[in-house]
C-alpha positions in Angstrom: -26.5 71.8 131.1 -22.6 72.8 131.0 -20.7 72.1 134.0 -17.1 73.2 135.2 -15.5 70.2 133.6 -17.1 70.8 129.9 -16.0 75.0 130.4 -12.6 73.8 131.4 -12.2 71.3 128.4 -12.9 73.6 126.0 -10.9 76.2 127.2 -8.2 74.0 127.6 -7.2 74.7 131.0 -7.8 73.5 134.2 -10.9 73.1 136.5 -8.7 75.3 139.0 -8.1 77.9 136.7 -11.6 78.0 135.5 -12.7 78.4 139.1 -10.5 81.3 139.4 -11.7 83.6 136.9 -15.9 82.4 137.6 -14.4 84.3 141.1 -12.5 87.2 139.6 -8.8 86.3 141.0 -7.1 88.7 139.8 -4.0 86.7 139.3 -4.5 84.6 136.0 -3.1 85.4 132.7 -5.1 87.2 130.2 -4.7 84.9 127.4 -6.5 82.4 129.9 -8.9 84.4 131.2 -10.0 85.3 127.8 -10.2 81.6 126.5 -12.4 81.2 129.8 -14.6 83.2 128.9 -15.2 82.5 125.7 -15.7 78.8 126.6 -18.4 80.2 128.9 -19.9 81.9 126.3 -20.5 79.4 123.7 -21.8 77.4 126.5 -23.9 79.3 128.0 -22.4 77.7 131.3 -24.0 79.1 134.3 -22.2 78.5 137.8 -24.3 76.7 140.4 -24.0 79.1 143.0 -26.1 77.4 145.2 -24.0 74.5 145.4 -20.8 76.6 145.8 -22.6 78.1 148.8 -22.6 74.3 150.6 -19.1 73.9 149.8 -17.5 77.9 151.0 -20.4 78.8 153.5 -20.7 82.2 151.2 -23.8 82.0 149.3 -23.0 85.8 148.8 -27.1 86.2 149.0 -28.7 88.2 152.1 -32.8 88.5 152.7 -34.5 91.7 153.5 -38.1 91.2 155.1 -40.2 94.6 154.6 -44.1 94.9 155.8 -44.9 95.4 152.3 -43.3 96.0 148.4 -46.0 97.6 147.2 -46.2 100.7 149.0 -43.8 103.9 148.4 -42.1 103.9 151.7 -41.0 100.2 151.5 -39.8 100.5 147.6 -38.0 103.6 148.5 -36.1 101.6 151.8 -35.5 98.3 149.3 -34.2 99.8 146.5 -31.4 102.1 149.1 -31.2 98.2 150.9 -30.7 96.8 147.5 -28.4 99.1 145.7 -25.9 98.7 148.6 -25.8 95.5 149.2 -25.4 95.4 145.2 -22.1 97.4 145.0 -20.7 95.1 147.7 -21.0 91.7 145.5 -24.4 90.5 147.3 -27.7 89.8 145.8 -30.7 90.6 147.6 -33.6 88.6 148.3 -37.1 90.9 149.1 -39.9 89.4 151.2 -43.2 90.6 151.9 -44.1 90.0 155.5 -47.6 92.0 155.8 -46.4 92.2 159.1 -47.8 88.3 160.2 -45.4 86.4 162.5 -46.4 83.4 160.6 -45.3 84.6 157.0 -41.8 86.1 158.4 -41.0 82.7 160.3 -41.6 81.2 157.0 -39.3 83.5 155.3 -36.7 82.8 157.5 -36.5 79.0 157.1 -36.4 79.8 153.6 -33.5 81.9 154.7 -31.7 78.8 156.6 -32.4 76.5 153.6 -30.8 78.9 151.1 -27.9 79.6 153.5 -27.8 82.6 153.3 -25.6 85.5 154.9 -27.0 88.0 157.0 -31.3 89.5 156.9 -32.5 93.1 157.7 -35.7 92.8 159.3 -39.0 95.0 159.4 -40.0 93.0 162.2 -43.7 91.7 162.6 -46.4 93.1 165.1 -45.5 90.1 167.6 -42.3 90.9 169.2 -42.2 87.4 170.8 -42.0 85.4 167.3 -39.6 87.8 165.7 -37.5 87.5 168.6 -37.6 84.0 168.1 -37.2 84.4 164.5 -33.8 85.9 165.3 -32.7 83.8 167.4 -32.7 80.5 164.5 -31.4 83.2 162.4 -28.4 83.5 164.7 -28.1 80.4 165.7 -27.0 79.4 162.4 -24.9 82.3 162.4 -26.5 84.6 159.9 -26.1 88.5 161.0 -29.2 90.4 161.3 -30.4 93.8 161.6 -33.4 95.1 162.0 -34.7 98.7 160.0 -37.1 101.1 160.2 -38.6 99.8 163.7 -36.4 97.8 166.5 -37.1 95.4 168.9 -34.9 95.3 171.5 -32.8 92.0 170.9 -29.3 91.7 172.7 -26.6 91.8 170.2 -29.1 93.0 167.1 -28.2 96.2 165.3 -31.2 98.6 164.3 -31.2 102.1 161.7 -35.0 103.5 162.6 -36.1 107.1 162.1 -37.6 108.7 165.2 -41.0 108.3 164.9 -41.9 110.0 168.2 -40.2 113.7 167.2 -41.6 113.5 163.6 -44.8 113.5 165.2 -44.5 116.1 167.8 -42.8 118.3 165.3 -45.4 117.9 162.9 -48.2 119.1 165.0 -45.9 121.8 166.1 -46.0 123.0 162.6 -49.7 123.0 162.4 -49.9 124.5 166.0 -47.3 127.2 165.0 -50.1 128.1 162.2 -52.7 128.6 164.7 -54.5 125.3 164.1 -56.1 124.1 167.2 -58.5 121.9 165.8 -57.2 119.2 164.7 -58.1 115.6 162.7 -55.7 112.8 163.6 -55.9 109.9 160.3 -54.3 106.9 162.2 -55.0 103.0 162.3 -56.1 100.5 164.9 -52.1 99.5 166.6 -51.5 103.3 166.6 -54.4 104.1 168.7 -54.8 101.4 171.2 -51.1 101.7 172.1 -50.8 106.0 171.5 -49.6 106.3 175.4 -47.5 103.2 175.4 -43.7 103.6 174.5 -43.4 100.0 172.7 -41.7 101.3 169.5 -44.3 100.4 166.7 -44.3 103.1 164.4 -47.5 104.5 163.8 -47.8 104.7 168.3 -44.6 106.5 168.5 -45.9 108.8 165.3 -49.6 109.3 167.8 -47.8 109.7 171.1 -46.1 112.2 169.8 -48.8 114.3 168.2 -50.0 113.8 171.7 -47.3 114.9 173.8 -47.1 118.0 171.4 -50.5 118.8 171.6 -50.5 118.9 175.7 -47.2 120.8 175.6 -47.8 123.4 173.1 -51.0 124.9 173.6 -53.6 124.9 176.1 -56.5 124.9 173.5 -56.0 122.0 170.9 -58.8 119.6 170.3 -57.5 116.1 168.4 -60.1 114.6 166.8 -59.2 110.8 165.7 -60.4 109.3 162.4 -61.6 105.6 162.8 -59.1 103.0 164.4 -59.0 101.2 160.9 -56.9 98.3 160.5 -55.1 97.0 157.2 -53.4 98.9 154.9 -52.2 102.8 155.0 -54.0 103.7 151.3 -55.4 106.5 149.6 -59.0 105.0 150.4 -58.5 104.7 153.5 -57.3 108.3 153.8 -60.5 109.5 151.4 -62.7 107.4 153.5 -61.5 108.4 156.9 -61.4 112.0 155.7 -64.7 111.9 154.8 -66.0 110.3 158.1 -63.8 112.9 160.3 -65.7 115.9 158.4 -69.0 114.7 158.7 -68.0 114.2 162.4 -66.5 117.1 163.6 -67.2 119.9 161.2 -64.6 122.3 162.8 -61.4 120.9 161.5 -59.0 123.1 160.1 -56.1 120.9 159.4 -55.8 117.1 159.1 -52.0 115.3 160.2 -52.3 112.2 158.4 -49.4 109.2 159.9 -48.4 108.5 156.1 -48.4 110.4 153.3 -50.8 107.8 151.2 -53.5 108.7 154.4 -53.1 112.0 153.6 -53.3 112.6 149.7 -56.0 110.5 150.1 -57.4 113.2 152.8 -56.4 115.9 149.7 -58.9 114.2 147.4 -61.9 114.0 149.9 -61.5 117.5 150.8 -61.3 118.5 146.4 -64.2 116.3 146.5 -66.2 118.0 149.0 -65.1 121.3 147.6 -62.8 122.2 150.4 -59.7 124.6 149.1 -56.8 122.9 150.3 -54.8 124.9 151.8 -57.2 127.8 152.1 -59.9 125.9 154.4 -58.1 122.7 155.2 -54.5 122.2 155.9 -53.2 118.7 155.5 -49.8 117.4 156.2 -48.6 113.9 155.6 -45.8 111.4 156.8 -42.8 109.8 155.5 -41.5 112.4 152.3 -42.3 109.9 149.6 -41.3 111.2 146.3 -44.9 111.0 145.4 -45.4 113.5 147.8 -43.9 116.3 145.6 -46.9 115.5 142.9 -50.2 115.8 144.2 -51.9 119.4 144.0 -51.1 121.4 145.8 -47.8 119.6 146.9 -48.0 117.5 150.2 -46.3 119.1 153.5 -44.8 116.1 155.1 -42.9 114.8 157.7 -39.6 113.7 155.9 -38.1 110.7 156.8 -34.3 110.3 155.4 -35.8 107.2 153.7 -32.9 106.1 151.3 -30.3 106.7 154.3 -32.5 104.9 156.5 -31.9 101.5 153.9 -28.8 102.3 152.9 -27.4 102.5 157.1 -29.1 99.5 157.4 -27.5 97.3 154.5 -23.7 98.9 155.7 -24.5 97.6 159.6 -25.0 94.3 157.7 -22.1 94.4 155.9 -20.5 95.6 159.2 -21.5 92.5 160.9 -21.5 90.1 158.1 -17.7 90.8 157.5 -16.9 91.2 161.2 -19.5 89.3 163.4 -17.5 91.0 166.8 -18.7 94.4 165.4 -20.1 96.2 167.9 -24.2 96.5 168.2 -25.3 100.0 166.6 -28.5 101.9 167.9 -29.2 104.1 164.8 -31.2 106.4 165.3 -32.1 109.4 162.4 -33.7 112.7 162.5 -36.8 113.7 161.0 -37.6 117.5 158.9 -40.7 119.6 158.0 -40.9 119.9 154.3 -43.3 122.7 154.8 -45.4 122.5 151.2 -48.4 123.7 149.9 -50.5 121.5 151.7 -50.5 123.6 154.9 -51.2 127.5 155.6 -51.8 129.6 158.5 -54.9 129.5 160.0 -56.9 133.5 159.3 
């Protein structure tokens, strides 16, 4: 492989100078810089960036632990995470957590070993190891911030939606339709901890259906699907769709916590026959752009997703840059995107 000293001999200039331009100085001639990078060229010299990192302490890289890659919401919050962090000169590092304190410790030692600058977390279920987590992360003086749920750390920025309104206003809606009997698609964390104020997503999404139910109308029945555990998917949805009916056969709308529970709710009711919205209103969570192509179009709960990730990625930079910059709460609004999915109740 090339190094430095073979681009700088061909070039005929100096390691110094070659160093310069690999770092975009802007002060070097432009008969040099062009002889540079030719040299590099007919190389094919590739810096060791790794190695640079041991020498500056800017390895220029940050890490960004999400639950999962593969699902809507999290490609949607990576690529606003990503694109950011891009146009600022960094390159970004995803890691799939599954939520398991295990895997994210993991990750983050792969973090110290690669030295790099600053991690926005999705933290893990157990708040003890990711607090731990961040503190090796800050001990070695990488900035962190955590997204789209916060634990709260002393000194740790967080950009979250609020999960607690989204879910109070989306039964609203359905309530403001006349829907008073109600099927609730949620998993096993959501359920067990609906009346607890602990900040895990999907509780905060249940507590407030909850609250909104007892506050808005003295007549609304909440029947809940199965306290599955796993993965938010479109079988789960179908299957927990399918359960709910058989249950309780006096449902007229389903609120689904994501929007993959609740197209897959759309496809159990089309296979049972049931006109969605005619018969069964169903409303989803999260305003994934897939949400805008099922039939009829999904009525979600809109997160601001891409602001969300992109918030996140500037309190980084923020923090990264400046490590005195001040600790910032974000917290962002939710809206109805009122679809085709959902009708009044006749």
């Amino acid at each position: 492989m090339a190094t430095i000293k073979d681009v700088a001999r061909v070039s005929g200039v100096s390691i110094a100078t070659v160093s310069r331009v690999l770092n975009e100085y802007p002060h070097v001639k432009p008969d040099m810089r062009a002889k540079v990078k030719r040299a590099i060229t007919e190389l094919n010299y590739a810096p060791n960036r790794l190695a640079s990192s041991f020498r500056t302490q800017q390895s220029r890289v940050v890490g960004v632990f999400l639950r999962q890659q593969r699902t809507p919401f999290s490609s949607a919050v990576a690529y606003a995470i990503e694109d950011t962090l891009f146009r600022a000169g960094y390159r970004v590092l995803i890691c799939s957590t599954n939520g398991d304190a295990d895997r994210e410790e993991t990750y983050v030692r792969s973090m110290l070993e690669l030295r790099t600058e600053g991690v926005i977390i999705r933290p893990s279920g157990s708040r003890a190891s990711t607090l731990r987590n961040v503190s090796m992360l800050r001990d070695a003086g990488i900035a962190v911030v955590f997204t789209d749920m916060w634990h709260k750390v002393p000194g740790v920025s967080g950009v979250v939606c609020d999960n607690f309104a989204g879910g109070h206003e989306g039964m609203r809606h359905l309530i403001e339709q006349g829907h008073r009997h109600i099927g609730v698609i949620a998993g096993q964390g959501a359920q067990l901890q609906k009346r607890i104020a602990i900040g895990n997503v999907g509780s905060e999404r249940v507590r407030g259906i909850l609250k909104a139910s007892q506050d808005l109308a003295s007549d609304v029945t909440l029947r809940f699907s199965h306290p599955f555990t796993g993965e938010s998917n479109l079988d789960v949805g179908r299957s927990e769709t399918h359960a709910l009916l058989d249950r309780h056969a006096g449902i007229t709308a389903i609120f689904a916590t994501t929007d993959m529970l609740a197209v897959g709710a759309m496809q159990a009711a089309h296979q049972r026959g049931i006109d969605v919205p005619g018969s069964l209103s169903v409303l989803g969570y999260d305003g994934i752009m897939e949400s805008g192509i099922t039939y009829p179009a999904l009525s979600t709960v809109r997160q601001p997703i891409h602001e969300m990730g992109q918030r996140a990625a500037q309190a980084l930079l923020a923090h990264m840059k400046y490590p005195e910059t001040a600790v910032q709460y974000i917290v962002l609004e939710n809206t109805i995107l009122a679809r085709g999915s959902t009708a009044p109740l006749f």
